[in-house]
N, C-alpha and C positions, 0 to 999 in steps of 0.2 A: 856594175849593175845599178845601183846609185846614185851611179852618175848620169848615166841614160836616161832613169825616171824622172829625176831633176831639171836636167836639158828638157825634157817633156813635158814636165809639167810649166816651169816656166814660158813655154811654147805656149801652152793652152790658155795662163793666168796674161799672156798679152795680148789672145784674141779677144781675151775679155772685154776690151777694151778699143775692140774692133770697131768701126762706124755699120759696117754689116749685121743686121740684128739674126741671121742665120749663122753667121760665124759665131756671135756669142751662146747661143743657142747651144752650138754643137761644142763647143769646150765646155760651157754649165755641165752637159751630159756627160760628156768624157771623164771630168772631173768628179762629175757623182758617181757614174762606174769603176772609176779606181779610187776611190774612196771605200766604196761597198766592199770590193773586193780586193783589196792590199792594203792591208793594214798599215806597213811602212809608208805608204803613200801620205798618209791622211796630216801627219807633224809635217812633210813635204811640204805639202799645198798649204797648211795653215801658216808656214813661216813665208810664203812665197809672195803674199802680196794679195792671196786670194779672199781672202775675209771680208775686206769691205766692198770687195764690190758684190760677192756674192749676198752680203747682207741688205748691199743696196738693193740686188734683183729681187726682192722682198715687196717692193715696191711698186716692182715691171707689172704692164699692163699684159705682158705672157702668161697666160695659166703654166704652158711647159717650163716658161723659162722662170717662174716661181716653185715649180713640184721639184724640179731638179735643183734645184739652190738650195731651197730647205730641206732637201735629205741630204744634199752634201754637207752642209751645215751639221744635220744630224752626227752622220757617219764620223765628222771630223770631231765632235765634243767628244766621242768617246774615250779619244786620248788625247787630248788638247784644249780640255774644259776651261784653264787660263787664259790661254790666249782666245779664245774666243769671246768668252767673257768682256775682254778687255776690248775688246772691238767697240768702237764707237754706233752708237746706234743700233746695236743687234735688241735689245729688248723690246725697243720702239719699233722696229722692223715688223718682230716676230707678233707684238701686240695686234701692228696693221693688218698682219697676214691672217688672225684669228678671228680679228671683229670684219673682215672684208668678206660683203656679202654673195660677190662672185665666185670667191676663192675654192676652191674644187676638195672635195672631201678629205681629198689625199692632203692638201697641203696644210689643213687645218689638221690631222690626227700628226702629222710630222712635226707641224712647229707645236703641238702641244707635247710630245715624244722626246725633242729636242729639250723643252722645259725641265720637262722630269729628269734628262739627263743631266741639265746642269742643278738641278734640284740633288741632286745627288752629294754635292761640296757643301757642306754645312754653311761655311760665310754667304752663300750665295743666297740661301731662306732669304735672309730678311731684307735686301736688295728686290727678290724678285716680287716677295709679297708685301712689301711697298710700293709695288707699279699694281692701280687697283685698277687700271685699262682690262690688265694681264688675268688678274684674278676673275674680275668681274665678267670676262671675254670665258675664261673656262666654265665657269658657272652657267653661263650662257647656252654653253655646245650640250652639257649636261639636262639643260633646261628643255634643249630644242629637242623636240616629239621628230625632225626631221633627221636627226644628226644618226649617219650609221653606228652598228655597236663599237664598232673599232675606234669609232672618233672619240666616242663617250671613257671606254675603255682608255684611251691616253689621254683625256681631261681629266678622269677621277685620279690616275696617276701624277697626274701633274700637281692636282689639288693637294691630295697626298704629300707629296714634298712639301710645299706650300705652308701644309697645315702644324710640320715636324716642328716649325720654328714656334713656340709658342706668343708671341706678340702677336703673330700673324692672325689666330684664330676668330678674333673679336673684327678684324676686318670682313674676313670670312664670311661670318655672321652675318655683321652688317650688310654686305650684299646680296646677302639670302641665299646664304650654299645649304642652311639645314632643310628649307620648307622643298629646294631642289632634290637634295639627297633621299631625301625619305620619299616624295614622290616618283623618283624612279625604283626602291625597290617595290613600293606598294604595285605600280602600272607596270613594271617591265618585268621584273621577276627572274628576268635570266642570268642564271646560279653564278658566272663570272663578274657582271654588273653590280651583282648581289655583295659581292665578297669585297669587292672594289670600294664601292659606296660604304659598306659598314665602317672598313679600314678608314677611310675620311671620317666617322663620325667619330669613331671613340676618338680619336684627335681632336677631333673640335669637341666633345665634351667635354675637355680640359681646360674649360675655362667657366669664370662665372658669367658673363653672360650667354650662354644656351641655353641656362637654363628655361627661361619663359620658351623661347624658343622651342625646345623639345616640348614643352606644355601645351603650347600654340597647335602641332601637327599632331599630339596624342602622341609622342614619338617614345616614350615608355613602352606606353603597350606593344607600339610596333618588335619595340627587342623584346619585351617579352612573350611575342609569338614567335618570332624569329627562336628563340632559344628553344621552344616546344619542340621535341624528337620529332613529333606524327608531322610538323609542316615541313621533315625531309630536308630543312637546309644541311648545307654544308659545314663541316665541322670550323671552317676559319671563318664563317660566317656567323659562326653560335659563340666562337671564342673571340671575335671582333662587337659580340653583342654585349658579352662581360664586359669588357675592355671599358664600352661606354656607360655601361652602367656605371661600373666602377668608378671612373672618371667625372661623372655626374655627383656623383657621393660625395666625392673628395673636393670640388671643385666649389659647387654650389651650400648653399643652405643647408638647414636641419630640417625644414620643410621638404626639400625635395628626396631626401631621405624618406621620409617618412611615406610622402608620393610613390615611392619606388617598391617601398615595403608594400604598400594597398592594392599595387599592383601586380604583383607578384601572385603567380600560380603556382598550382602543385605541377603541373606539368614545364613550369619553367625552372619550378629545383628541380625535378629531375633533370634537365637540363645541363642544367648548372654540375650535377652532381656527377653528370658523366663526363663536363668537362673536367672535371674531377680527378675522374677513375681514367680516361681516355687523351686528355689534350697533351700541346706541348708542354714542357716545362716551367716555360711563363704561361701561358695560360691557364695550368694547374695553379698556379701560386695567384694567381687574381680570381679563380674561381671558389676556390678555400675561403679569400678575404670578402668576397663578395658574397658566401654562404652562410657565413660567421655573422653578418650585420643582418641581413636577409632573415636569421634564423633565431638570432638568439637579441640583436638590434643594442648590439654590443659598444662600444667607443674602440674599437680599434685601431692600430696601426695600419692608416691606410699606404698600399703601395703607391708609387709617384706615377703621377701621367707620362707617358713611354713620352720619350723626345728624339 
């Protein structure tokens, strides 16, 4: 059996390479169909030869022949993250495909999907959020009032990774992923968005400079509505608010501390207090450290920014 898929697949990775822009077409697609669906396939095709050129078709003036390249791409990093990786060209590929202003919704939420999958291998952070094309191209899809939820949704994941690496955050910054992020929970509001976006913040609060930053958008306050019961967020959205408080604390000044304290409501300890009584595990243990300074404005032992 095998042996057959192999025979086959090799079949497909030579049309690639066909003069016929129909024949390449139709292996991209084949190839992305047993990609999606057999899993055995997917180390096949990536040993087979198929990598650069499919990373070339990144490039194709094909809308199809780019949607299907980049989701086989996808499908293929889920067990094959090295070798892809290792493919020459693929970042610069996926950068083109995300700033390219043709490029069809689909293939921008996949090569940002593909990001986050390889955002997954820790060595890989600080390679990919040194390509500031790549960061600056997410922030962007995040930015744009056009971009479907699904696309925004696999930008903020991607960002997410992005952000794990801490060197990364201060580039982040610099491109203006906070004055982005806050403005999509304030305009958009939609509860998985919501949850996505906070997860990128309390990340990038882990660093010193956010702080102006968070000052610039009023982005305090925003968590501390965010954490009020009555505005009905979501609990990994009230416990991604802690996160960034916290991280602001620990990160920044004694001013911004002190910011933090003034802004602070009775309605966002209760908050806090139910993450308390209510959250997970980690989130109980940063909501404690975060009630303890809030409350009593104590010098504690602060917990580390999650990495």
């Amino acid at each position: 059996m095998m042996e057959v898929k192999s025979r086959t697949i090799r079949s497909l990775v030579n049309k690639l390479s066909s003069v016929s822009e129909k024949s390449q077409i139709e292996s991209i697609c084949e190839l992305r169909l047993m990609s999606k669906h057999d899993p055995e396939s997917r180390s096949l095709i990536a040993e087979s030869g198929a990598l650069p050129i499919l990373t070339e078709t990144l490039f194709s003036s094909s809308e199809i022949a780019q949607e299907n390249a980049v989701a086989a791409l996808l499908n293929i990093s889920i067990s094959n993250r090295d070798l892809l990786m290792s493919t020459r060209g693929l970042l610069d590929a996926l950068s083109h495909l995300l700033r390219l202003p043709n490029a069809t919704p689909s293939s921008i939420q996949t090569a940002s999907a593909t990001l986050y999958s390889l955002l997954v291998v820790d060595q890989y952070r600080p390679i990919i959020g040194a390509k500031r094309d790549i960061v600056f191209a997410l922030i962007d899809i995040i930015k744009n009032h056009n971009s479907p939820p699904r696309s925004i949704k696999d930008a903020l994941k991607a960002l997410f990774g992005v952000s794990l690496y801490p060197l990364n955050r201060s580039t982040m910054i610099d491109l203006g992923v906070i004055p982005a992020l806050f403005a999509l929970i304030v305009k958009d509001g939609r509860i998985g968005i919501v949850e996505d976006a906070t997860a990128v913040i309390a990340q990038v609060a882990g660093c010193y400079e956010s702080g102006d930053e968070f000052k610039r958008v009023s982005g305090i306050g925003v968590l501390m509505d965010l954490l009020d019961l009555s505005t009905g967020c979501s609990s990994r959205t009230r416990e991604n608010s802690v996160s960034a408080l916290l991280n602001l604390i620990q990160s920044c000044d004694e001013i911004m501390t002190q910011e933090i304290k003034k802004a602070c409501s009775s309605a966002a300890l209760d908050g806090i207090s139910d993450i308390i009584e209510n959250g997970s595990i980690k989130a109980k243990s940063k909501a404690s450290s975060l009630l303890a300074i809030l409350d009593k404005g104590g010098n504690q032992d602060l917990y580390a920014v999650e990495e």
